[in-house]
C-alpha positions, -999 to 999 in steps of 0.1 A, spaced: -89 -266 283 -111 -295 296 -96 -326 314 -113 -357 312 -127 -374 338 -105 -407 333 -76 -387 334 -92 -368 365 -88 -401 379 -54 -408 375 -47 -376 387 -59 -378 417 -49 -421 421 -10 -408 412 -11 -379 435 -22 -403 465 5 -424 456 30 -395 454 11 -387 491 22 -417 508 58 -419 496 62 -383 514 56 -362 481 43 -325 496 39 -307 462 39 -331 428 42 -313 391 20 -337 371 19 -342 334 -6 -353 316 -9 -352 274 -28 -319 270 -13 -301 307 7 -298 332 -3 -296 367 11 -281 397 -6 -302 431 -8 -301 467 -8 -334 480 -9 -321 516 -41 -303 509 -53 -325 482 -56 -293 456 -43 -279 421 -26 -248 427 -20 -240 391 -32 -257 355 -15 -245 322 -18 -266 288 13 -281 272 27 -248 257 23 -225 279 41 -251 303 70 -258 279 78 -220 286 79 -220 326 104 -230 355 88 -250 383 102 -246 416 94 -258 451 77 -290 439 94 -322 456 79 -351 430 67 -354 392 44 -375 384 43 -377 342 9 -397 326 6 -417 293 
């Protein structure tokens, strides 16, 4: 799965955001994959596409961020 850079983008603009209201650890959505990121340490921790998301529980994430 690739990501595209414009999407890179407002990956990393949303997860700032998410940063300054206090969000720790942000499940971000995007079209093609979902995204599990430290905003503390300004890393993904986990990338899975759509489907294999659809299938999963997400726990100890404090914020969602969801991209058109």
């Amino acid at each position: 799965m690739e990501i595209p850079r414009q999407t890179w983008k407002q990956i990393t603009d949303k997860a700032n955001e998410a940063k300054k209201m206090g969000v720790t650890e942000s499940l971000i959505i995007t079209n093609n994959a979902a995204l599990i990121v430290s905003t503390k340490k300004n890393k993904v921790i986990t990338v899975m596409d759509r489907d294999e998301a659809s299938a999963q529980i997400f726990t100890n994430i404090n914020g969602t961020i969801i991209l058109d």
